[in-house]
C-alpha positions in Angstrom: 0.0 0.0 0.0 1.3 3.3 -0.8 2.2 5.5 2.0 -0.5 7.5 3.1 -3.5 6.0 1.7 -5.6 4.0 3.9 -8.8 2.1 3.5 -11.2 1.6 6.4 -14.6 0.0 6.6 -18.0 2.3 6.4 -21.1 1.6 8.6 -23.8 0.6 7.0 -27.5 0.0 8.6 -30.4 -1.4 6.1 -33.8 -1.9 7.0 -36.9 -2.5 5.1 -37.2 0.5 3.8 -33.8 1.2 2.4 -30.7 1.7 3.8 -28.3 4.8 6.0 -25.0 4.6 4.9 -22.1 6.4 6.7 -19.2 8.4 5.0 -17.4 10.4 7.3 -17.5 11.7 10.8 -16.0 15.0 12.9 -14.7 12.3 16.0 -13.5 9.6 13.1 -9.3 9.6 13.7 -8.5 10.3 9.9 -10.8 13.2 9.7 -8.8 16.4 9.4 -10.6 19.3 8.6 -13.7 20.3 6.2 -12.7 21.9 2.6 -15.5 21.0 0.2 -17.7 17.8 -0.7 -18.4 17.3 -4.5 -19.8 14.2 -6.4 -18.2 12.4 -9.3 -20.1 10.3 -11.6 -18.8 7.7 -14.1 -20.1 5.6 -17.0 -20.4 1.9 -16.7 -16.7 1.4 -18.3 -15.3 4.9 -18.6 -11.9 6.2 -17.3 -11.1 9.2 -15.3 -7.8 10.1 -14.5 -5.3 10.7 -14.4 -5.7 13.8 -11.5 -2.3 15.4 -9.9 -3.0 16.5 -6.3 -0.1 17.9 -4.2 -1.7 20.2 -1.6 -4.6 18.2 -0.4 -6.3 15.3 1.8 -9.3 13.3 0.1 -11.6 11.1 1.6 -13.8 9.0 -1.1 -16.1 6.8 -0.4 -18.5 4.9 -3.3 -22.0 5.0 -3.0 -23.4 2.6 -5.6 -22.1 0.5 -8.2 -17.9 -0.5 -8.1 -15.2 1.4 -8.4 -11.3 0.6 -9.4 -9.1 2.9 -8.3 -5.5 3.2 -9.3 -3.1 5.4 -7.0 0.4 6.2 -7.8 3.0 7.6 -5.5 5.2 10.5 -7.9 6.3 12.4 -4.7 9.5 13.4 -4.1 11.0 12.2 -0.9 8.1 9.6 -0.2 9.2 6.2 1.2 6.9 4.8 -1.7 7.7 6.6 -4.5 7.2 4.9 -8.0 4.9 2.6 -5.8 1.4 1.9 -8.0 -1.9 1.0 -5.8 -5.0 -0.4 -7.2 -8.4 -0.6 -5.3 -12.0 -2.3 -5.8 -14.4 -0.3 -3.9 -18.6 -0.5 -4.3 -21.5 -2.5 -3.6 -20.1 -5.5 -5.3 -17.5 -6.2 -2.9 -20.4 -6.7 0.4 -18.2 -4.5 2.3 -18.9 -1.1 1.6 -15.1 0.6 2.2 -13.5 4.1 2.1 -10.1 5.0 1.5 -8.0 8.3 2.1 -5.0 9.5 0.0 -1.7 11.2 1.3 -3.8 14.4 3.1 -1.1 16.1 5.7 1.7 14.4 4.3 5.0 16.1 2.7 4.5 17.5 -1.0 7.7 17.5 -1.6 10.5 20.4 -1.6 9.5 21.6 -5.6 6.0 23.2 -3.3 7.6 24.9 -0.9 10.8 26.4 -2.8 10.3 30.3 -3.0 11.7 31.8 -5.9 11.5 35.8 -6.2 12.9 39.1 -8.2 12.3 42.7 -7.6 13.4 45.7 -9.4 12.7 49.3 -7.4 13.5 52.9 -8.4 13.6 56.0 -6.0 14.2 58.7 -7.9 14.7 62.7 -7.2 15.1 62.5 -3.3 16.4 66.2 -2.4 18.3 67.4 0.1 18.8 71.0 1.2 21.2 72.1 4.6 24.3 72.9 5.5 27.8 70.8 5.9 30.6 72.1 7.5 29.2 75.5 7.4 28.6 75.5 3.6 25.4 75.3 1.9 24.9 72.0 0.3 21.4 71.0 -1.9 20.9 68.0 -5.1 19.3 64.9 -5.3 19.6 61.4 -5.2 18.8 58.3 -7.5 18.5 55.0 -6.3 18.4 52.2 -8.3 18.0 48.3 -6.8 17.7 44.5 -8.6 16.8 41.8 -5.7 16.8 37.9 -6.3 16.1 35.4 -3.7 15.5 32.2 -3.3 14.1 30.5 0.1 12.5 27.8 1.4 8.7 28.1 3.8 7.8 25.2 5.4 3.4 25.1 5.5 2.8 24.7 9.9 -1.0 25.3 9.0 -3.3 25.9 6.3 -2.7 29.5 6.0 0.6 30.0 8.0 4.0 29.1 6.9 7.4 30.4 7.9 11.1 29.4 6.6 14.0 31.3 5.7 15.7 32.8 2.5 19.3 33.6 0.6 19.6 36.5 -2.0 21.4 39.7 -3.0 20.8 42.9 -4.1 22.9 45.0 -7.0 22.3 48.7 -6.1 23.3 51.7 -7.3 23.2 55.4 -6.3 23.8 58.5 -8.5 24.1 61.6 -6.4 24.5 65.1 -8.5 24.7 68.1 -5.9 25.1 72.1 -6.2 27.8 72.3 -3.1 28.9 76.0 -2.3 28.0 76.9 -5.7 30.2 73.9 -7.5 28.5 71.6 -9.2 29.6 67.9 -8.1 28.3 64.6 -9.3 29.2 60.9 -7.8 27.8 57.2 -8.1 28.6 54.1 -6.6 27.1 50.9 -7.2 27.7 47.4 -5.1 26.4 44.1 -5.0 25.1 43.0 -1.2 24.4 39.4 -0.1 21.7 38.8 2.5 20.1 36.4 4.1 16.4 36.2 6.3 13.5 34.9 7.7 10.0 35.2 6.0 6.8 34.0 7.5 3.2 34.3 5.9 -0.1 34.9 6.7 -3.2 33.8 4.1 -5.7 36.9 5.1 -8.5 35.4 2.5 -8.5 33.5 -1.0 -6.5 36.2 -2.4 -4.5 38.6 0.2 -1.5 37.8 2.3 -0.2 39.5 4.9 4.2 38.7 4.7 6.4 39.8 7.7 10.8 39.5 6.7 14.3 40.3 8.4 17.0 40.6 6.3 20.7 41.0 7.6 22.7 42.7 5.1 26.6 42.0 6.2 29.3 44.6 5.0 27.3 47.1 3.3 29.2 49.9 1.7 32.7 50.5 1.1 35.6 51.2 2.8 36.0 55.3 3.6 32.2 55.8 3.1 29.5 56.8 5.0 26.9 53.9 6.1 30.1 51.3 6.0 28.9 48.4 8.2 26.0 45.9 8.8 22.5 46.4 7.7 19.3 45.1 9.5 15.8 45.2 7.8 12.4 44.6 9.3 9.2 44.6 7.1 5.8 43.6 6.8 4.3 43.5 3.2 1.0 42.8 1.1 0.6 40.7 -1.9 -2.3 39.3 -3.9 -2.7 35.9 -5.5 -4.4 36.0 -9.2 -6.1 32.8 -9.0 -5.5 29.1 -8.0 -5.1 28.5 -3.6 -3.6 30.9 -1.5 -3.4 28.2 1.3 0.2 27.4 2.0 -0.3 23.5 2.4 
């Protein structure tokens, strides 16, 4: 039997009227949580399959007629992997059975590897005083590309929490009127980081994501801001489609 799916009688009580036939209970011990009930119908000799679940516990159960089920393991990291299962469930058999696949079990690492790029722009911030007694004004440009990579791990339906390795290529043009001389500087540098992330599912769309990010060695040697960098965040994000569960 494939890891993860297991078959267990269901109650049935006939009478002379018909019969009350028992699926699934809230106190039965592989009962996890409700999601959604749906019913499939299939043709005397017709084939469905085959369906690729990697985020979710089902509990079947067939209500008349005979099913054959084939189940096969394709998950990475699985103790049965490559393993195929086949099933006769229904009527025919004179015990009515139902049978559970995988549910909380790992997905495999491909489902919870983050992958993520950013580009950013802050352009024309001024500044206007003085330095060492001489009047100093310009602007600066900022330009940033991030790539990261990180791994969550799923602790609920909606929460999940891991950690992530990236850098960041910046780079600062600064022109400036400074006691009347025009000056003009840019630097650019590439930072490695590394963080935590964790993640909140609001709804079936929002998110709500909270990071650290420790930035070692940032700037360079004789500058200003030479040292290590600490961020704290929180962000938003929307999901177009598909779950936003992290399971």
């Amino acid at each position: 039997m494939i890891d993860g799916v297991a078959v267990y009688p269901l109650k049935k009580i006939p009478d002379e009227r018909g019969a009350v036939m028992h699926m699934l209970r809230s106190d039965d011990p592989h009962f996890e949580r409700f999601g959604e009930i749906y019913f499939s119908c299939v043709n005397p000799g017709a084939i469905k399959g085959w369906h690729l679940h990697t985020r979710i516990g089902l509990n079947y159960a067939v209500v008349s007629g005979m099913v054959k089920v084939v189940i096969y393991d394709d998950r990475a990291g699985s103790p049965t992997k490559g393993e195929l299962t086949e099933l006769f469930v229904g009527d025919e058999d004179h015990d009515d059975m139902g049978f559970r696949i995988f549910g909380e079990l790992d997905p495999g690492m491909k489902d919870r590897v983050v992958y993520q790029a950013a580009y950013s722009r802050v352009g024309d911030t001024t500044f206007n005083g003085l330095w060492q007694g001489v009047e100093d004004e310009g602007k600066i440009e900022t330009e940033t590309i991030d790539v990261n990579v990180g791994y969550r791990y799923p602790f609920t339906e909606k929460f999940s929490a891991g950690g992530r390795i990236g850098a960041t290529y910046v780079d600062v043009n600064e022109t400036e009127d400074f006691g009347g001389e025009p000056y003009a500087s840019s630097a650019s540098e590439t930072i490695p980081y590394g963080g935590l992330v964790a993640r909140f599912a609001v709804n079936e769309s929002w998110g709500i994501t909270a990071f650290y990010d420790h930035y070692p060695d940032v700037g360079k040697v004789g500058q200003t801001g030479e040292g290590d960098l600490e961020v704290f965040g929180v962000s938003f994000d929307f999901r177009f489609g598909g779950s936003n569960s992290d399971d």
